[in-house]
N, C-alpha and C positions, 0 to 999 in steps of 0.2 A: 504494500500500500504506500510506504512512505516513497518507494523507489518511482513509482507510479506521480505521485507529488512530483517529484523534484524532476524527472525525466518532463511532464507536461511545461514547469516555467524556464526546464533548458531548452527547447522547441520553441516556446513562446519568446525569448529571448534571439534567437539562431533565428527565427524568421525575421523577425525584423530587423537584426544585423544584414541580414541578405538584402529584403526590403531594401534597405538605406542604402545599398552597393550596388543595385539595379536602377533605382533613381538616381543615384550618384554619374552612373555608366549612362542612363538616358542623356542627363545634365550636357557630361562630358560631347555627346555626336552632337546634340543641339547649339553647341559651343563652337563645332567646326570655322564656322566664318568668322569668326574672330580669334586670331590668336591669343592674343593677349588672354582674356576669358577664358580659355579651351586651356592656360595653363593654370592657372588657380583653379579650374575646375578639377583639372587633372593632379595637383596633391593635394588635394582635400582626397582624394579618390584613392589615390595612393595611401595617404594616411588611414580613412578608412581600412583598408585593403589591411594594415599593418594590425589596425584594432581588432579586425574580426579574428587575425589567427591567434592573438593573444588571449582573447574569449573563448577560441577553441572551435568558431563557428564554422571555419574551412582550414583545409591543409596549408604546413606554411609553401609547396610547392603551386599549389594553385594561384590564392600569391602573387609568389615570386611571379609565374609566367603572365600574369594579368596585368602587374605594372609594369612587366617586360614590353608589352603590346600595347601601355599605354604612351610609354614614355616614346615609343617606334612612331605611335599618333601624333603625338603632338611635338617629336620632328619633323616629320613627313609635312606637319602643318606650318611650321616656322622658315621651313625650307619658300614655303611655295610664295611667302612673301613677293 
C-alpha cells in the first residue's frame, strides 16, 4: 500500500517534469526565427534537461543526447544569420 502511495506522487511528479521538457522543446522550434530567443530558450531547456535526470525522471544519456541536438539547433540557427 504504502509502495502504491509513493510510486503514484513519483509519476505524478515525472509527468510533469516531462510536461515542462515538451513545452520547453515546443518553446525552443517556435523560437527558430529569432536567434537570439531560440538561445535563452535553449538553456533554460538545457537546464531543465539537467533537472529532470537529477529527479531521476529520464536517463542521464537521454540527456546528454537531447542537448546534444539542441545545442546542433541552435548552431545551425546562428550560422544562418
Amino acid at each position: 500500500m504504502k509502495r502504491m502511495r509513493s510510486d503514484a506522487k513519483k509519476e505524478a511528479r515525472n509527468q510533469a517534469t516531462l510536461s515542462k521538457l515538451r513545452t520547453l522543446n515546443k518553446k525552443l522550434t517556435q523560437a527558430a526565427a529569432e536567434p537570439a530567443k531560440a538561445k535563452t530558450v535553449a538553456s533554460e531547456l538545457v537546464s531543465a534537461y539537467d533537472k529532470a535526470v537529477t529527479s531521476g525522471a529520464i536517463p542521464r544519456g537521454r540527456a546528454d543526447r537531447r542537448k546534444s541536438r539542441i545545442a546542433h539547433f541552435v548552431a545551425k540557427l546562428s550560422k544562418k544569420k
